[in-house]
Residue, then its C-alpha position, 0 to 999 in steps of 0.5 A: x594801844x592803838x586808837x581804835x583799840x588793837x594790838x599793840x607790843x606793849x609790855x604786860x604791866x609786870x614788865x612797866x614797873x613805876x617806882x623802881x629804877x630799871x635799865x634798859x638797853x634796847x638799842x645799846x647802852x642809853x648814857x647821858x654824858x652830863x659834861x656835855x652839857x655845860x659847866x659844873x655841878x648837878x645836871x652839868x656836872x663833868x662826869x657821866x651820869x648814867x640815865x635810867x630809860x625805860x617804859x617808866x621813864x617814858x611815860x614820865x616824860x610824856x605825862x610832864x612835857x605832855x598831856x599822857x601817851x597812848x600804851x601803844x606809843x610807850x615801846x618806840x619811845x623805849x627803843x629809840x631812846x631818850x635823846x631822840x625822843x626830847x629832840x622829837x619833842x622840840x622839833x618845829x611843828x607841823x612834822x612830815x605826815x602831821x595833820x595838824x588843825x587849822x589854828x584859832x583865828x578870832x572872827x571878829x564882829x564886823x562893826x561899821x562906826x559910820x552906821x553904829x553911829x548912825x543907828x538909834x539908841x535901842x538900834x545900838x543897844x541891840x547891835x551890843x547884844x549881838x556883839x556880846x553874843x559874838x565875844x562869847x562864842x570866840x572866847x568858847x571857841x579859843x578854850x575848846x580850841x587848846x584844850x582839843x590840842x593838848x589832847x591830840x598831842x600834835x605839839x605837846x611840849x609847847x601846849x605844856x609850857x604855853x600852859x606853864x607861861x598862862x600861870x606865869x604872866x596872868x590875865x583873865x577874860x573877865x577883866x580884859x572882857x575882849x577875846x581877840x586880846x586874849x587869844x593874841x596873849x595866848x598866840x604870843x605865848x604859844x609862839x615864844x613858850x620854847x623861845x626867849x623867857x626874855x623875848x616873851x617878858x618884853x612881849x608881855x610889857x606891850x600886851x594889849x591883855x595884860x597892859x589892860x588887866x594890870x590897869x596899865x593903860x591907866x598908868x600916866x605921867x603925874x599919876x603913875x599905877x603900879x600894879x604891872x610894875x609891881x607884878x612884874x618884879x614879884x611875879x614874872x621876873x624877880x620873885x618877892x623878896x629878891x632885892x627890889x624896894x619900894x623905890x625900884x617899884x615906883x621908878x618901874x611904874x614911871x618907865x611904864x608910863x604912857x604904855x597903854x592901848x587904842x581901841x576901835x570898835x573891832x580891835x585892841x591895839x598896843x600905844x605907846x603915847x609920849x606925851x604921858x610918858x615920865x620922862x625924867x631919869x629914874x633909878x631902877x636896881x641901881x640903873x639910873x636913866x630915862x627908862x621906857x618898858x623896853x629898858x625895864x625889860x633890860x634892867x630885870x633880865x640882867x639881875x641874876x635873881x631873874x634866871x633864879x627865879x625863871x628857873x626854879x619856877x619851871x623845876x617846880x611846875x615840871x617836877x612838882x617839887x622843891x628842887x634844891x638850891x644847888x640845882x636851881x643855881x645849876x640851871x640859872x647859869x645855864x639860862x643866863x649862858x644861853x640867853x633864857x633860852x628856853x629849848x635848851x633849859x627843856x633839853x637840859x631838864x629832860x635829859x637830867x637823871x634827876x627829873x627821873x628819880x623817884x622823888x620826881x616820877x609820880x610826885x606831882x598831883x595832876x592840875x584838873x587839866x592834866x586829869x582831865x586830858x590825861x584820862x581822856x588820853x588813857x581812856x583811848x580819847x573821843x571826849x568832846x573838848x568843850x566837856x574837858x574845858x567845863x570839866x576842868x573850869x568845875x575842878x578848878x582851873x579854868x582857862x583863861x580865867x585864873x583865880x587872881x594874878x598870881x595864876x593857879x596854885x599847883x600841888x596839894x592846892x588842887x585837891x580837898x573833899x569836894x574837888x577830890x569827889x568831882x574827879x570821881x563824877x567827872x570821871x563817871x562823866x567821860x566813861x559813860x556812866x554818870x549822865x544827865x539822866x542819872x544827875x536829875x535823878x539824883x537832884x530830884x531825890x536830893x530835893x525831895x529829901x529837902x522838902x521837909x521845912x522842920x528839918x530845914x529850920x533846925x539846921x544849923x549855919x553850917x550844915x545848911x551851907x553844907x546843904x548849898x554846897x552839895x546842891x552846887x555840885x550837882x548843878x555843876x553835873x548837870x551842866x557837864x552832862x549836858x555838855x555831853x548829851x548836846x555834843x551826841x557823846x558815845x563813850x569810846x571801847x577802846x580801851x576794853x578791845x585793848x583789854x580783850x587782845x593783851x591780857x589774860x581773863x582773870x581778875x587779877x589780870x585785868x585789875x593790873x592791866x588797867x591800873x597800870x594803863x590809867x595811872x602814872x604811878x603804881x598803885x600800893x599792894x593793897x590797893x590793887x587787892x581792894x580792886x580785884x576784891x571789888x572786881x570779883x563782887x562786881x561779877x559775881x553780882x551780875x552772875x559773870x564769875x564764869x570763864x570768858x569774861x572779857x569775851x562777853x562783850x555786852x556784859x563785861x563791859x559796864x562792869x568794866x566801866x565801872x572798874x575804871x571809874x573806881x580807878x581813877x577815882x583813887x587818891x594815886x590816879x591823882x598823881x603823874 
């Protein structure tokens, strides 16, 4: 479907089956030959491993190398097959006839010490206000800035890693408490995400956020901190358990020495200072020497537990599950064959029939990133970037701010009974159907359904911390809608004027056109019954059982917005 909602050659969703293997010849026979690839076994074996491509496979890849795909961009992707579509994927960006935005530049406050120095006391204390406000508004303006990326989809390959490497080497706004040094980070994330692994871990030992966040800029000669050094090993580079001791940790922080920062009043600088640099010889994995970050850089890329570790973390994170540990060996060779380089691990994984099978397709639980980017892009887009980072921030990622250095936990751990009813608001949210009207209307009956003291003096411990908990999702709505109704947000009809020209007016009908377009996987026979079952009610209950349902705009679509906000509160609209 196209963006404002025409007709597009999209297959009927009888024709875009999920969970089967299909295989599709529109341009001739679509074979991957694997032995061209490399060495070995798995994905660069010697034989020729036949690849699935179809709508499925396509739609999979946009989903895990992307944020979603529009169903009206599916059939060209079909067509030119799967090579033409991983090298569209990894081309340099802007591409001929891209509009693509001017990038985040951070606008700093322009600060003269001379006249700080020169002001009063209260004079500066409201010169720090002011500058606070300044931190405040770029910090937003970097978040909104991304999320808005990932949803136009003008480089989705690298907007996925550069949020795949934001989980890897993680620092937070709320340590680092200085939004040029964070959107610096990002940029350098953004820049290498398809580059180096190693160029980007010898980055990351100069990052002025990280060196700060990990407390390096502490880390002097005589008095050495640990903790980027001990990050480094367990979880940028070796991974726990792979080798390293107590002594390699120490020595490690000993060559980090003297690597910290300069700051000025606008600016956040890397410094390497000597003069608090260790620099007696240190032994490191078995390295001895007068070792510097640069060197400790050296040492950890050179221990094959890094590519190891580099590549069953990406395995993990693209294909939500554990891939075994022939297939990570596969993939480490080719890391280390080609100088972690990561374009040719991501050509080599997303031609790999593996990546497509059905332990992969429609296994991964969405982060509240891809669910809330993912349903803005299957609803036909439109949703305000500041409401899809709030959105997200609610569900429990939020940008910027990871829960601890060891980033997000991915897979079951974005979902229990809270999350799992927010997604359902949030979605109401995006459709149109839950707003901030509706929200202080509920907050008002929830209190009013408070307001009997006895009652609230016989709960127990938990049910009042049940009490607290509901009330705080209602508060988190009631900021979310705000959001919307401050950004003046009309919800797009896209997606019923593609309803309206592809598919047929009967229930059955359009419960499987709209599940098949706002989930990745295809939902069980009795879900889809339970749909067209709740459908039918709907219509019958606002008097619309009639012929020509779908024709009836003004009255088909709240009913239609409210079929849709069911589906993607559905436990398999979860999965991509």
């Amino acid at each position: 479907m196209s963006v404002d909602g025409s007709q597009d050659a999209t297959p009927c969703p009888s024709e875009r089956p999920r969970r089967s293997v299909r295989w599709i010849s529109v341009v001739g026979p679509l074979v991957l030959v694997a032995g061209a690839m490399g060495a070995g076994n798995g994905p660069f074996g010697s034989d020729e491993v036949p690849l699935a491509w179809g709508p499925r496979e396509v739609e999979h890849v946009w989903n895990r190398a992307g944020f979603g795909i529009q169903p009206g961009d599916i059939a060209q992707w079909v067509e030119a097959g799967p090579e033409a579509l991983v090298d569209y994927l990894l081309l340099p960006r802007p591409l001929e006839g891209q509009k693509v935005a001017k990038p985040y530049e951070y606008r700093a406050p322009l600060i003269d010490p001379v006249e700080y120095e020169q002001r009063t006391i209260d004079e500066r204390r409201t010169y720090r206000d002011r500058i606070k406000k300044v931190h405040s508004r770029e910090f937003r303006r970097l978040r909104t800035d991304w999320i808005r990326r990932m949803s136009v989809g003008e480089d989705p390959l690298r907007d996925r890693l550069t949020l795949f490497w934001h989980g890897v080497f993680t620092t937070s706004y709320e340590t680092v408490r200085d939004p040029e040094a964070i959107a610096n980070q990002h940029a350098t994330l953004r820049r290498g995400a398809l580059g180096s692994y190693e160029g980007l871990l010898r980055a990351m030992l100069r990052d002025p956020a990280m060196l700060v966040y990990l407390n390096n800029d502490k880390n002097r000669k005589g008095k050495p901190n640990e903790n980027l050094a001990r990050e480094v090993m367990e979880l940028f580079s070796l991974g726990q358990g792979s080798g390293y001791n107590e002594t390699d940790v120490k020595d490690a922080a000993r060559a980090l020495t003297g690597a910290g920062v300069r700051r000025d009043r606008n600016h956040m600088y890397y410094r390497f200072q000597s003069r608090y640099h260790d620099s007696k010889t240190k032994s490191i994995l078995g390295v001895e020497g007068d070792h510097g970050p640069a060197d400790l850089a050296t040492i950890l890329v050179a221990q094959p537990a890094c590519a190891t570790f580099i590549a069953k973390s990406v395995l993990e994170y693209m294909e939500g599950v554990e891939p075994d540990a022939s297939r990570v060996d596969a993939y480490a060779r080719k890391l280390r064959a080609t100088g972690y380089d990561m374009a040719h691990f991501m050509r080599a994984l997303l031609l790999d029939p593996e990546f497509y099978s059905d332990e992969v397709i429609g296994a991964r639980i969405a982060s509240p990133v891809d669910f809330v980017v993912g349903s803005n892009v299957r609803l036909g887009g439109g949703v305000p970037p500041t409401f899809l980072v709030e959105a997200a921030s609610v569900l429990g990622q939020d940008l910027f701010r990871p829960p601890n250095v060891k980033g997000w936990e991915e897979g079951v751990a974005w979902i229990s009974t809270a999350s799992f009813m927010q997604r359902g608001n949030v979605a109401g949210a995006m459709l149109g159907r839950i707003d901030r009207k509706s929200v202080r209307k509920d907050i008002a009956s929830f209190m009013d359904e408070l307001k009997d003291e006895g009652a609230m003096g016989e709960m127990s411990a938990d049910a009042m911390e049940e009490v607290g908990a509901g009330q705080a999702k209602r508060d988190e709505m009631n900021r979310l809608t705000r959001v919307l109704k401050e950004a003046k947000f009309k919800p797009r009809r896209a997606i019923f004027k593609w309803l309206r020209t592809s598919t047929e007016d009967t229930n059955s009908a359009i419960v499987a056109a709209l599940a098949d377009r706002l989930m990745a996987i295809e939902p069980p026979a009795e879900a889809l019954r339970m749909l067209e079952v709740r459908l039918a009610d709907l219509r019958r209950a606002a008097g619309e059982d009639a012929d020509g349902f779908l024709s009836r705009i003004k009255e088909s679509e709240p009913i239609l917005r409210e079929l849709c906000h069911f589906i993607l509160s559905l436990p398999e609209a979860q999965l991509h």
